[in-house]
C-alpha positions as CSV (number, residue, x, y, z in Angstrom):
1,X,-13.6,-24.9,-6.9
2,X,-10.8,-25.6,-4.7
3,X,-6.9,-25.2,-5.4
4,X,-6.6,-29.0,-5.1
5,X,-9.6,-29.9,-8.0
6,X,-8.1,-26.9,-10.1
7,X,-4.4,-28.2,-9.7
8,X,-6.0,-32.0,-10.9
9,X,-7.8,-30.9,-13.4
10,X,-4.9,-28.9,-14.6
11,X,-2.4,-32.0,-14.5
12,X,-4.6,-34.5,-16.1
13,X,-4.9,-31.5,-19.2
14,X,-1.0,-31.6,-19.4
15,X,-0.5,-35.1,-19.0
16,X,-3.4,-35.5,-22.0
17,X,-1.6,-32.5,-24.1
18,X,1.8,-34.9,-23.6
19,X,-0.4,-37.7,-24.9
20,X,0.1,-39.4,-21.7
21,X,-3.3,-40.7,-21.5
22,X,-5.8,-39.8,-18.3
23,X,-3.8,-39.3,-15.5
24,X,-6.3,-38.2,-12.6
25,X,-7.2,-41.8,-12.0
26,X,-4.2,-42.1,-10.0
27,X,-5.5,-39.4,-7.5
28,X,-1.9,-38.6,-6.5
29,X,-2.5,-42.2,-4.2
30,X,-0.5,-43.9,-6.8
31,X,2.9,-44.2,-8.5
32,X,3.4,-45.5,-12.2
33,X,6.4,-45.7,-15.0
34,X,5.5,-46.2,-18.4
35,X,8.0,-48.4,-20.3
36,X,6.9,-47.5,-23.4
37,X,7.9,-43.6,-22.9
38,X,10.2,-43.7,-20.1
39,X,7.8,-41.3,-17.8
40,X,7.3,-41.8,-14.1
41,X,3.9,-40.8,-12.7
42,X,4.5,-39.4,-9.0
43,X,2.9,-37.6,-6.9
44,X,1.1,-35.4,-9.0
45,X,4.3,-34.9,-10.6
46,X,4.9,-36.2,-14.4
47,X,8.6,-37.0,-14.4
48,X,10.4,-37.7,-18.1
49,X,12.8,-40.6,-19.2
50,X,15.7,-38.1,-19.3
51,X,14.9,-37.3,-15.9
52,X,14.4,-40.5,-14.5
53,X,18.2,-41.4,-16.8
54,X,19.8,-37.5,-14.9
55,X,18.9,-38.9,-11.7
56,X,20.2,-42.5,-12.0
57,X,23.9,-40.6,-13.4
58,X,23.8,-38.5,-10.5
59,X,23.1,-41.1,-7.5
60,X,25.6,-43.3,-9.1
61,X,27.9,-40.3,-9.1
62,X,27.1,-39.8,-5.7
63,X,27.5,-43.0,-4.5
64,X,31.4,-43.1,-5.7
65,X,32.1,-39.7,-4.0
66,X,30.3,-41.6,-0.6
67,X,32.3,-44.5,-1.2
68,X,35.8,-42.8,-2.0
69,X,35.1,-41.2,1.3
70,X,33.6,-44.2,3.8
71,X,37.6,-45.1,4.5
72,X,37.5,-41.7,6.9
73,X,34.1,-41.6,7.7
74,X,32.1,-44.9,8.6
75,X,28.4,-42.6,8.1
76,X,29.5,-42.0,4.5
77,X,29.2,-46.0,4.1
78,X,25.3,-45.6,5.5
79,X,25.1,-42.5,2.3
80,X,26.4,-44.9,-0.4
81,X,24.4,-47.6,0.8
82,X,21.4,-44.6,0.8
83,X,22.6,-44.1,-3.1
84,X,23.0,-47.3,-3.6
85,X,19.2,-48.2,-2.5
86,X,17.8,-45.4,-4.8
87,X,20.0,-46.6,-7.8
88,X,18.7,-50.3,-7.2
89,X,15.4,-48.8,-7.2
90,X,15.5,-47.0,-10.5
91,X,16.8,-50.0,-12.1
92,X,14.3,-52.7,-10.8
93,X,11.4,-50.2,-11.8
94,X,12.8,-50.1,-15.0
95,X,13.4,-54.0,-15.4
96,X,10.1,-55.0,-14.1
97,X,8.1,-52.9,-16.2
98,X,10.6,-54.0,-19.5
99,X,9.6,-57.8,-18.1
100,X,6.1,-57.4,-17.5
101,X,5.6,-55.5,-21.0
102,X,3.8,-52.9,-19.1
103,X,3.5,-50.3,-16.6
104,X,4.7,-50.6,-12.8
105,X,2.5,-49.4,-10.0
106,X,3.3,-48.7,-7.0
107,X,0.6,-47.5,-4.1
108,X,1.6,-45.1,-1.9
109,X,-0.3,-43.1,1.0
110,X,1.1,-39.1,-0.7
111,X,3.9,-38.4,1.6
């Protein structure tokens, strides 16, 4: 068996342990966020709702520190606007699956 089936198989077990459900459906080709627990599915990776909440706090964060700092430096306006994107991101994810009353998934080609 190859690393790649082994590493599947083993996140579909943890996912499953979480009570996450079956995971290896998405074949690490797509991206979903669970409303109901807060969890983003990407990647292979199984990211949690405090996670998903650290990350927001810190690109918000972030995007002050850009923006205190885009009077002296006109490329630190681009990095807000960078934060800014990824904070916009988070938030519409979150609204969308809220609205829709379910999950949110995205296709991506696993870069």
């Amino acid at each position: 068996m190859n690393n790649s089936t082994d590493r599947e198989k083993l996140i579909t077990a943890l996912a499953s342990a979480m009570g996450q459900g079956d995971y290896s459906s998405t074949k690490y080709s797509e991206s979903k966020y669970d409303p109901t627990t807060g969890t983003l599915f990407c990647q292979g990776y199984i990211i949690s709702k405090s996670t998903v909440d650290e990350a927001l706090e810190n690109f918000k964060k972030a995007k002050l520190r850009a923006d205190q700092s885009a009077d002296a430096d006109n490329s630190m306006r681009n990095v807000a606007l960078y934060y800014q994107t990824a904070i916009e991101a988070i938030i519409m994810m979150q609204k969308k699956a809220s609205a829709d009353g379910g999950r949110v998934i995205a296709k991506n080609d696993g870069r």
